[in-house]
C-alpha positions as CSV (number, residue, x, y, z in Angstrom):
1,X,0.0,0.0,0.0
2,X,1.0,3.5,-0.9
3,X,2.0,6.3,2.0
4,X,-1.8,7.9,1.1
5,X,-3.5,4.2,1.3
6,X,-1.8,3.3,4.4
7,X,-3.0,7.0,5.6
8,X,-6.5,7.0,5.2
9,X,-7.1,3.6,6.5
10,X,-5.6,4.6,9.4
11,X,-7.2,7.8,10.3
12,X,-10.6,6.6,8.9
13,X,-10.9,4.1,11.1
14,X,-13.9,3.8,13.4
15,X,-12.2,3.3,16.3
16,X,-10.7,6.1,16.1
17,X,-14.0,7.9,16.2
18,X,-13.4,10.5,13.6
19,X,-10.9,12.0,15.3
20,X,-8.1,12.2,13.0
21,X,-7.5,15.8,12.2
22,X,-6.7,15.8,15.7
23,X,-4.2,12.9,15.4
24,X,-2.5,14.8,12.1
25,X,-1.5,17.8,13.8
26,X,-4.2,19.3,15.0
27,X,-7.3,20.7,14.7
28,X,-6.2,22.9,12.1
29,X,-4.2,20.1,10.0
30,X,-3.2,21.1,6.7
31,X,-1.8,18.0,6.8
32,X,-5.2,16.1,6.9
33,X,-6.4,18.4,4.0
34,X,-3.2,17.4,2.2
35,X,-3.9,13.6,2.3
36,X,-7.4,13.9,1.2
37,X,-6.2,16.4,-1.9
38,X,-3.4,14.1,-2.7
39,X,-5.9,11.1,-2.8
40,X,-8.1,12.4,-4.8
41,X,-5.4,13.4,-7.7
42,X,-4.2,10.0,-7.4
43,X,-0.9,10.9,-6.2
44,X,0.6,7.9,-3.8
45,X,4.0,9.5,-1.6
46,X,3.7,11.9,1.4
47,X,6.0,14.3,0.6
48,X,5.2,15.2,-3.5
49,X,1.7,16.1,-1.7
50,X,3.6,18.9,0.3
51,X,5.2,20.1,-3.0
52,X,1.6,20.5,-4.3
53,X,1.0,24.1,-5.7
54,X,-3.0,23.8,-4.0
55,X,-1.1,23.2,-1.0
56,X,1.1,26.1,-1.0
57,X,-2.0,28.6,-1.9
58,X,-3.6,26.9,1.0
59,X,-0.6,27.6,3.2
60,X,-1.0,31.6,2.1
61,X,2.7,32.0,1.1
62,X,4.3,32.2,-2.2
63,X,6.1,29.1,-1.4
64,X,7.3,26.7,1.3
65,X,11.0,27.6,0.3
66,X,10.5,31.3,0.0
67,X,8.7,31.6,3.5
68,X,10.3,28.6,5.7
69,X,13.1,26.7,3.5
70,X,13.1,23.7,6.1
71,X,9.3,22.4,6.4
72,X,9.7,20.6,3.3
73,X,12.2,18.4,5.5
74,X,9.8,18.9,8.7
75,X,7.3,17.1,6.0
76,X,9.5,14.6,5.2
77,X,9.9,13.3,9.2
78,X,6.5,13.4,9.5
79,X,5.9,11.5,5.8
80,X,8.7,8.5,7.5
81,X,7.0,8.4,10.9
82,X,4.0,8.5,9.5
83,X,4.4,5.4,6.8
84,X,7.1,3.9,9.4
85,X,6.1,0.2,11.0
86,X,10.2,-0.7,11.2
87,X,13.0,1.3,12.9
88,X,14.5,2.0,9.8
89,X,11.4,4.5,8.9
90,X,12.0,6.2,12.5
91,X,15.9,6.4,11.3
92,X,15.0,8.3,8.3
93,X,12.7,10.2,10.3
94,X,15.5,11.8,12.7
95,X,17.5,12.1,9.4
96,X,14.6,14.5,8.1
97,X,14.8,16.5,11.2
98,X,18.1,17.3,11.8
99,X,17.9,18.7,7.7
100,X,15.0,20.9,9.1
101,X,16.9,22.0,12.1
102,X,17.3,25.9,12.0
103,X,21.1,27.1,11.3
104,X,20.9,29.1,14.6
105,X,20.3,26.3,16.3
106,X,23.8,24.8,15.4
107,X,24.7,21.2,15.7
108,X,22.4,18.8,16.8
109,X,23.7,18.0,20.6
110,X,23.9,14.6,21.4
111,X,21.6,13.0,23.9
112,X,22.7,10.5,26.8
113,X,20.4,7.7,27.2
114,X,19.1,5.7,29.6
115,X,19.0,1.9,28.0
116,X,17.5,0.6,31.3
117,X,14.6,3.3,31.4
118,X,11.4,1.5,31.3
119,X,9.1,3.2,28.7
120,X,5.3,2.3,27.9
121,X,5.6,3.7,24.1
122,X,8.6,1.1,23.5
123,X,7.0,-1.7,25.3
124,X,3.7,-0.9,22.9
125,X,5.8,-0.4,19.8
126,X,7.9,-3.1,20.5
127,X,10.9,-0.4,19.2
128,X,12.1,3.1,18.9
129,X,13.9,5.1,17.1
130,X,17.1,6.3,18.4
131,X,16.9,8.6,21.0
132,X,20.4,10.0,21.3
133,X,20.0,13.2,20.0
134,X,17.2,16.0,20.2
135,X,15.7,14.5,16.8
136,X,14.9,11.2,17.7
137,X,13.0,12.4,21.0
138,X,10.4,14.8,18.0
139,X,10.2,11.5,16.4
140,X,9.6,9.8,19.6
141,X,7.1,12.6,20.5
142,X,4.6,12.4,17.5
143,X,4.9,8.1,18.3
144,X,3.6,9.3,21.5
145,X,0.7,11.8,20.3
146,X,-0.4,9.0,17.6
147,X,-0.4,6.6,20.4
148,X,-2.4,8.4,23.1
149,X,-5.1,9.1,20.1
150,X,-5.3,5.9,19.7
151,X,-5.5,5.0,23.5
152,X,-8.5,7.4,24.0
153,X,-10.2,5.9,21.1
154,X,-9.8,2.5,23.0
155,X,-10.8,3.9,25.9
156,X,-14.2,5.6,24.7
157,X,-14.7,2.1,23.2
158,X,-15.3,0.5,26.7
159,X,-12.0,-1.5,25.9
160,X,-9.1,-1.4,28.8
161,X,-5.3,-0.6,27.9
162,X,-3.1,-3.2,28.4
163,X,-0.5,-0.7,28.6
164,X,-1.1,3.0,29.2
165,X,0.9,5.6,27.8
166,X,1.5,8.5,30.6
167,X,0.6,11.9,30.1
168,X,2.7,15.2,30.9
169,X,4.2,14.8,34.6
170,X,3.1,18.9,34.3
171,X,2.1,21.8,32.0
172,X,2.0,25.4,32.5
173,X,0.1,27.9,29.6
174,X,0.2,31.6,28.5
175,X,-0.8,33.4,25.8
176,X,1.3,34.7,23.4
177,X,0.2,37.6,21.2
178,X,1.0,37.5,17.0
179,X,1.0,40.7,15.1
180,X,-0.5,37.9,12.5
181,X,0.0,39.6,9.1
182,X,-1.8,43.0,10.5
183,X,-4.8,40.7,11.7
184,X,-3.7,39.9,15.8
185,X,-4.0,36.7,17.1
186,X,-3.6,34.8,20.3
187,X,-2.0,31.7,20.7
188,X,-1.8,29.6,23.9
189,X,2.1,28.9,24.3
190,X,2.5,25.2,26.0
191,X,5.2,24.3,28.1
192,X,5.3,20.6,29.2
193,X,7.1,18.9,31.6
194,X,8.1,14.5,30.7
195,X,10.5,11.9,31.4
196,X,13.6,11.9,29.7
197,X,16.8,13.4,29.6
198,X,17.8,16.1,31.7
199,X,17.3,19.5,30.5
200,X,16.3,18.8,26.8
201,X,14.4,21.2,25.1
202,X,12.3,20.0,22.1
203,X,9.8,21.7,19.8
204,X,6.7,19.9,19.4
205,X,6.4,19.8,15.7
206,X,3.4,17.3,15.1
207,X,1.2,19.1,17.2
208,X,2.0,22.2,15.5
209,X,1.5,20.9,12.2
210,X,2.7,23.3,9.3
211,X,3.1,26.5,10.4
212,X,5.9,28.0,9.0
213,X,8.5,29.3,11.6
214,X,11.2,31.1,9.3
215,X,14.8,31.5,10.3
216,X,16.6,34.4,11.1
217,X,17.2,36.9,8.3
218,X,18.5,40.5,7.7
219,X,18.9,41.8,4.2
220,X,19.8,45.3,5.1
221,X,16.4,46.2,4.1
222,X,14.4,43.9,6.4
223,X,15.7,42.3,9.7
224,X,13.9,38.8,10.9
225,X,14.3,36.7,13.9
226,X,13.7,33.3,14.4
227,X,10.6,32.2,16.7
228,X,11.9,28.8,17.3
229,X,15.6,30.1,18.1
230,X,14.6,32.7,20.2
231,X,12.6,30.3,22.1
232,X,15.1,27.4,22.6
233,X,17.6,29.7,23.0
234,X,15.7,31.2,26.5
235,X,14.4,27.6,27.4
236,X,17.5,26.1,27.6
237,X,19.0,28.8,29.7
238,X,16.2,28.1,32.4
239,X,15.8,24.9,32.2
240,X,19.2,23.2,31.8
241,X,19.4,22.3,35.1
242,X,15.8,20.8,35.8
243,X,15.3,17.6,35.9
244,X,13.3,15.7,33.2
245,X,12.9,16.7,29.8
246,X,10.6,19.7,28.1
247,X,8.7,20.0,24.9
248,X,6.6,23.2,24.1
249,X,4.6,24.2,21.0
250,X,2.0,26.6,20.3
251,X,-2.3,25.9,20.1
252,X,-5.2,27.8,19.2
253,X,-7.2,30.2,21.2
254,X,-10.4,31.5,20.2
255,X,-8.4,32.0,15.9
256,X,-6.8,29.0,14.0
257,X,-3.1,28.9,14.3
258,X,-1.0,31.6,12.3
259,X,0.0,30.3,8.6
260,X,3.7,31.5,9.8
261,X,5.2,32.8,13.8
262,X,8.4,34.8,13.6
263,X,10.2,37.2,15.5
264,X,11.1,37.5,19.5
265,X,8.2,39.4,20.8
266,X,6.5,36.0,22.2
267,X,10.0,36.0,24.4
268,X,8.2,37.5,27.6
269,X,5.3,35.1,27.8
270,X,8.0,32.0,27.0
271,X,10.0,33.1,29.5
272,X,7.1,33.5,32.6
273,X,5.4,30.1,31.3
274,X,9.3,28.3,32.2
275,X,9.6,30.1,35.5
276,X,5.9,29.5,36.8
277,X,6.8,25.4,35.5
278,X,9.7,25.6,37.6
279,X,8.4,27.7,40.8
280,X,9.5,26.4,44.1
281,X,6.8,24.2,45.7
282,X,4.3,24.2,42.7
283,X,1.5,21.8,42.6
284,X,1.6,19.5,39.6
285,X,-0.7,20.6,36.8
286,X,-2.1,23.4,39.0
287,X,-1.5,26.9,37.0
288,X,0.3,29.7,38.3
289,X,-0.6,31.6,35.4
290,X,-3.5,33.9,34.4
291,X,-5.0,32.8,31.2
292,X,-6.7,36.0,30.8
293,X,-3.4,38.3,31.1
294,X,-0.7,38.3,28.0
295,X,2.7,40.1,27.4
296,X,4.2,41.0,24.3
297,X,8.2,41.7,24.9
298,X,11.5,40.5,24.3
299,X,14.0,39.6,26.8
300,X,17.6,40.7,27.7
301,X,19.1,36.8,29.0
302,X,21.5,38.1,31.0
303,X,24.1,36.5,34.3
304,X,21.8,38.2,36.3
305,X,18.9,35.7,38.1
306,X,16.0,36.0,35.8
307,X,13.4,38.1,37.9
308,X,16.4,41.0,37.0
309,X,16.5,40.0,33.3
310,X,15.6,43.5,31.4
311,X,12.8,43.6,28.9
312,X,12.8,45.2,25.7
313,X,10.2,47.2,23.1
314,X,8.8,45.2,19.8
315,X,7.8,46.5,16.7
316,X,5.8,49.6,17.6
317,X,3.4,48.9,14.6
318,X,2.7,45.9,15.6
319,X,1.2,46.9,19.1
320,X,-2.9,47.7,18.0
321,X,-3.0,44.7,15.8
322,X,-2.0,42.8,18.8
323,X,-4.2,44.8,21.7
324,X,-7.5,43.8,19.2
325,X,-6.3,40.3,19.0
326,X,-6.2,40.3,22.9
327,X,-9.8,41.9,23.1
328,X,-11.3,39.4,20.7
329,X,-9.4,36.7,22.5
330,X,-10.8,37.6,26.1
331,X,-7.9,38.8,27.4
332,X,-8.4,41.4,30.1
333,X,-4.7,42.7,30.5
334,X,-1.7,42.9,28.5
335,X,2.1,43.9,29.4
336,X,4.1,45.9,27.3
337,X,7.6,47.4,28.4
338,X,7.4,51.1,30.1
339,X,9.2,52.5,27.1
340,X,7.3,50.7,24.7
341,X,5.8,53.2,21.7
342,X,3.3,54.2,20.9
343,X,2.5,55.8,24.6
344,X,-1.3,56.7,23.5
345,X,-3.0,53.4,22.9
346,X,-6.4,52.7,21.3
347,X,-8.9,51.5,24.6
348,X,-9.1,47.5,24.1
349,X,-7.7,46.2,26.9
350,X,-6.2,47.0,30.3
351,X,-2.5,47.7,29.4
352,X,0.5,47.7,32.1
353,X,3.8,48.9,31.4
354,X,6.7,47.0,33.2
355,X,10.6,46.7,33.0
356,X,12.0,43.6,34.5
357,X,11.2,39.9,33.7
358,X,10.3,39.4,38.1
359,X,7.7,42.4,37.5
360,X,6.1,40.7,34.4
361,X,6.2,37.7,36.0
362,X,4.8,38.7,39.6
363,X,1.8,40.2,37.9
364,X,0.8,37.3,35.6
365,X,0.2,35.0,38.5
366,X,-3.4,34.0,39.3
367,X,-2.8,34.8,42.7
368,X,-2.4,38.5,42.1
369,X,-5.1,39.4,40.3
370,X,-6.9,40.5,43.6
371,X,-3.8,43.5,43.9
372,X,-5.1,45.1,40.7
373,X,-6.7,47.9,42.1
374,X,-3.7,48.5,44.1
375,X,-0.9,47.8,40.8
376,X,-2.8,50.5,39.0
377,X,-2.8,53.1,41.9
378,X,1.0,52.6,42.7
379,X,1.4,52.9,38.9
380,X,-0.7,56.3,38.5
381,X,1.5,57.3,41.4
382,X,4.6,56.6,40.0
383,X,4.0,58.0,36.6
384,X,3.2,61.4,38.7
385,X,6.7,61.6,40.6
386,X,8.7,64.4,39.7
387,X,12.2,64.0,41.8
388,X,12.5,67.8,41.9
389,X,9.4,68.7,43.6
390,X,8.0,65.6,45.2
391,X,8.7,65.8,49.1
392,X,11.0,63.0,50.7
């Protein structure tokens, strides 16, 4: 059977519930659209159904190479996981990713494993791919989203497991606020906590099916950063130390996820979603952090502990798109940095103006949302202090 054949019979199967644009990436799957387009034009292979020119339009960009030059080898992985039953697919798989891994990522770091770990996904599979590098743990990870579709659909059945897959040991969430192509959008931003090496830091890339995340780029005319560098980059720095391993990616709120995610202002909210997962004496899966309250800033990493990690100003154009985004997503407060332009801002939300990574951070938690009144009345205060007349 074909890549396509092999597809569809899996996805469309009852027992699965019709569930499987949520198995191929999400909700939003352009994946899933893919496969039915590259059935009916009789084509048979994964990947020349990611070339596909209705594809691309689909995608809204000119092309995959023009916009994100390494999703055609994100594809690929997914094509060799995907149509994999033997280890050799999975080793093809990893091959795929480290192509797709972005240059400011550098090389691929190698992974130390534990041979003697017991793992439910092997002792399902009855193998794995390789997991001595930060490639084989994606592959490993979209094993372990297929799997745990396929466990709920068993389980809504009225079947029993014979052997569970676990979930997350914890997660924390924040929104993240996209200037969207002029449109604003909120995206939750999910942090998640596993077993596994030490400190690793993986993307999520099946659940976040094709968006395109473009690398970094300046042209002299137009200067670009890189959404999933900027991100590692930060992640690593906080959680290198921790114990277990991490894998984040980004979901829907309220709009469909952006056709492409670039640039560092999502820094801020990827930032406070690590700290809150790593705050002394947190409860497991309990949230520290308001869903209703967003940032949109970089960060200044720094040898300093992170609560005195600076804050920096994004794209000042990009600021009203991303306040209406917050309105239509629900969002009741957004941080920006205190010298963040424009000053004068349209009424949408509740807007706070803040300097250091701690103060972002102290007024995202849940727990502080009862100071409010008394945030905004220190802050009216302080914007009214005038060192040369204000008595001491």
């Amino acid at each position: 059977m074909s890549q396509i054949d092999n597809l569809r019979t899996f996805f469309t199967n009852p027992q699965l519930g019709g569930a499987y644009e949520a198995v191929l990436c999400g909700q939003n799957s352009c994946l899933w659209w893919a496969v039915i387009e590259g059935h009916r034009e009789r084509q048979t292979e994964l990947l020349d159904i990611f070339r596909n020119e209705k594809l691309k339009r689909r995608l809204n960009a000119p092309g995959v190479e023009d916009t994100d030059p390494k999703i055609l080898h994100r594809l690929e992985g997914f094509a060799a996981v995907l149509s994999g039953a033997t280890s050799r697919d999975f080793t093809d798989a990893v091959k795929a990713f480290k192509a797709a891994r972005a240059p400011e990522l550098g090389e691929s770091t190698t992974v130390s494993v534990d041979d003697k770990r017991k793992d439910a996904l092997k002792d399902t599979l009855g193998f794995l791919p390789s997991l001595d590098s930060e490639e084989g743990w994606i592959a490993y990870d979209m094993l372990w989203h297929i799997q745990c579709k396929i466990q709920e659909a068993i389980l809504n059945s009225g079947k029993k497991l014979e052997i569970p897959i676990p979930p997350p040991i914890d997660r924390e969430v924040m929104p993240v606020l996209l200037d969207d192509g002029g449109k604003g959008n909120v995206v939750k931003f999910v942090l998640e906590e596993l077993p596994g090496p030490d400190g690793l830091v993986t993307p999520d890339w099946w659940s976040m099916g094709m968006i395109h995340f473009p690398g970094k780029r300046d042209d002299g005319k137009r200067s670009r950063d890189s959404f999933v560098a900027s991100t590692q980059s930060l992640l690593r720095k906080l959680l290198r130390e921790r114990k277990n391993r991490f894998r984040w990616r980004l979901e829907p709120l309220r709009k469909p996820l952006p056709v492409c995610a670039f640039g560092r202002s999502g820094e801020a909210a990827v930032t406070c979603a690590a700290l809150a997962l790593c705050a002394e004496h947190r409860v497991p899966n309990a949230a520290i952090l308001n869903p209703r309250s967003g940032i949109t800033a970089t960060v200044e990493a720094s040898h300093l502990p992170p609560s005195k990690w600076a804050l920096g100003t994004v794209e000042p154009t990009s600021i009203t798109n991303k306040l209406n985004g917050a309105k239509a997503a629900g969002l009741s407060k957004v941080l920006l940095h205190k010298d963040q332009l424009p000053q004068e801002l349209p009424d949408l939300v509740r807007v706070q103006r803040v300097a250091t990574l701690g103060d972002a951070y102290f007024r995202l938690k849940r727990l502080n949302e009862m100071l409010e009144p008394y945030l905004e009345h220190l802050d009216g205060l302080a914007a009214k202090w005038d060192y040369r007349t204000t008595p001491t």
